[in-house]
C-alpha positions as CSV (number, residue, x, y, z in Angstrom):
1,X,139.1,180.2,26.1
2,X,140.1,178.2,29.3
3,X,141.0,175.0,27.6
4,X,142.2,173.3,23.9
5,X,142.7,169.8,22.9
6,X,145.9,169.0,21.4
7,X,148.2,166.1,20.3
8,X,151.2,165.5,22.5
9,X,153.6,162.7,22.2
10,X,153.9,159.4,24.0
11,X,157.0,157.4,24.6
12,X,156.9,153.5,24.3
13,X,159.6,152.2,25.9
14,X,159.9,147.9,26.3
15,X,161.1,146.1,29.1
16,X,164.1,143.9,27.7
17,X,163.9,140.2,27.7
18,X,165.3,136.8,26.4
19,X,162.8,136.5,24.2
20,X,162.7,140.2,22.6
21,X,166.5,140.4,22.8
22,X,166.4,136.9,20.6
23,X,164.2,138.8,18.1
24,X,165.8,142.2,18.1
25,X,169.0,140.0,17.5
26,X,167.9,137.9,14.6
27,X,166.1,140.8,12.7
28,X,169.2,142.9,12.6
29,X,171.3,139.7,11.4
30,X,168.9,139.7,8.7
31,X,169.3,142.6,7.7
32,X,173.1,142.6,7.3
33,X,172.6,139.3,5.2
34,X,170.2,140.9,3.2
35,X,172.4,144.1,2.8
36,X,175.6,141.6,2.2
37,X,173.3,139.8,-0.4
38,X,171.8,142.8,-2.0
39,X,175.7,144.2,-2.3
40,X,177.1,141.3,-4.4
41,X,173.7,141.3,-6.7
42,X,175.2,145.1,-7.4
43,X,178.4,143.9,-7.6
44,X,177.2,141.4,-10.3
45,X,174.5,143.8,-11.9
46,X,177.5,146.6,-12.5
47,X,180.0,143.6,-14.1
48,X,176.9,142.6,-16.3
49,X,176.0,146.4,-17.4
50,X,179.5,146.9,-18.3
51,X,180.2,143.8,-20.4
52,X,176.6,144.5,-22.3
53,X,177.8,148.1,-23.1
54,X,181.4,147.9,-23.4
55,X,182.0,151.5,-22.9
56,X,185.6,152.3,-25.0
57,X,187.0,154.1,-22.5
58,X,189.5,155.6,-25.3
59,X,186.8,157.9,-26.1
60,X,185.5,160.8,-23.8
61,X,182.5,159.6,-24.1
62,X,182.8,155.9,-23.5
63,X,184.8,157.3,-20.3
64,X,182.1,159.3,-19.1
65,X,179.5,156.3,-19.7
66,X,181.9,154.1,-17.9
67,X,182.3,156.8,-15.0
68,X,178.3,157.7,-14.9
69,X,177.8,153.6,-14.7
70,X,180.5,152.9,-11.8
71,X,179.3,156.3,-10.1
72,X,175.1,154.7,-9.9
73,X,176.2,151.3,-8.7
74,X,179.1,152.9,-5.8
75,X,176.3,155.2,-4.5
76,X,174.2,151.9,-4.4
77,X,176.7,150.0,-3.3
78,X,177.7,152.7,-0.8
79,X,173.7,152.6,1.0
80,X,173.9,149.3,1.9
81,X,176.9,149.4,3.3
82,X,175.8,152.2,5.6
83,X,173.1,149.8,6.2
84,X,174.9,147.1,7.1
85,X,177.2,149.0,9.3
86,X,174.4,151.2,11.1
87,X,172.9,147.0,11.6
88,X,176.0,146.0,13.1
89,X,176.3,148.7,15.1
90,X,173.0,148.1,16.8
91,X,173.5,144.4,17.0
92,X,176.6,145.1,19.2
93,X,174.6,147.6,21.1
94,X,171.7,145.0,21.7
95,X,174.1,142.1,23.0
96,X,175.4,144.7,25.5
97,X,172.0,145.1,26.8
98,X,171.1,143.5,30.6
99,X,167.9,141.7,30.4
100,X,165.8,143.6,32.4
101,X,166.6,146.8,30.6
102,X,164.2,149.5,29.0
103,X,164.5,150.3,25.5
104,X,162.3,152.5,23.5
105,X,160.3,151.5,20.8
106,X,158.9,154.3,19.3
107,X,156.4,156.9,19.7
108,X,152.7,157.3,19.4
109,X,150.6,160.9,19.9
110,X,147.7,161.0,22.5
111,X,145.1,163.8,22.7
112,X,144.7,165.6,25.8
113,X,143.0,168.9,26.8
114,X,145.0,171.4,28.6
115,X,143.7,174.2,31.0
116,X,145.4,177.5,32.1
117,X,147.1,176.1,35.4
118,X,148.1,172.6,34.0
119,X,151.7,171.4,34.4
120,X,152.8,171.0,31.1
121,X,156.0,168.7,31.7
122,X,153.8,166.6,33.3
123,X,151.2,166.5,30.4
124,X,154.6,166.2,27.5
125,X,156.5,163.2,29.9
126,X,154.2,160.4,29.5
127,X,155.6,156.6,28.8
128,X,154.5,153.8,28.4
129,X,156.6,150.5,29.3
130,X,155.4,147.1,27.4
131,X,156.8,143.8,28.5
132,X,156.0,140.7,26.3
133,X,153.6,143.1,24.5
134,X,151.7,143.5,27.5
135,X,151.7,147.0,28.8
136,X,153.1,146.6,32.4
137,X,153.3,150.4,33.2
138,X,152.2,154.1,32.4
139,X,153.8,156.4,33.9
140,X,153.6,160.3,33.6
């Protein structure tokens, strides 16, 4: 066997502009409203859980329903606010950003056949740059 078609990866990165920075911007401010918004409907959600069932925490076991209730809505509570952080993190990243810059976007697989002989960091290193969603390089 001289040759075999495989899958290999391919990097697409995007030339940075006003009008993707814009968008990048406003989708991550969305989410951090939405994460913000989705927090206080726990917050609320948790109050309105605990007034229904009005654990006694006298009891062991109205402690432990009390402790099992706070513990599902602070682990809830807790992945949005990762959320939220990990968002604002990226939105000061993004207004750092020079327009002009190349930031990847993800990745897609491409099927090529290799040989005995072929170069196969040149075959694995292929990008492709997209600017305005117009694919403005490919380069290997």
């Amino acid at each position: 066997m001289d040759s075999i078609a495989v899958k290999v990866p391919v990097t697409i990165k995007a030339k940075l502009t006003e009008k993707l920075k814009e968008s990048i911007l406003e989708e991550l401010e969305n989410n951090i409203k939405r994460a913000e918004l989705e927090i206080q409907q726990i917050n609320i959600q948790e109050r309105r859980v605990i007034d229904e069932n009005k654990p006694d925490t006298e009891t062991p076991e109205g402690a432990q329903q009390m402790q099992a209730i706070q513990q599902h809505f602070g682990m809830e509570r807790q992945k949005r606010l990762e959320f939220r952080a990990q968002s604002l993190d990226k939105k000061e990243e993004t207004e750092k950003l020079a327009i002009g810059a190349e930031i990847v976007q993800g990745t897609l697989e491409r099927q090529v056949e290799i040989r005995v002989g072929d170069n196969m960091r040149e075959i694995m290193n292929v990008e492709v740059l997209v600017e305005d969603d117009k694919i403005i390089a490919i380069r290997g």
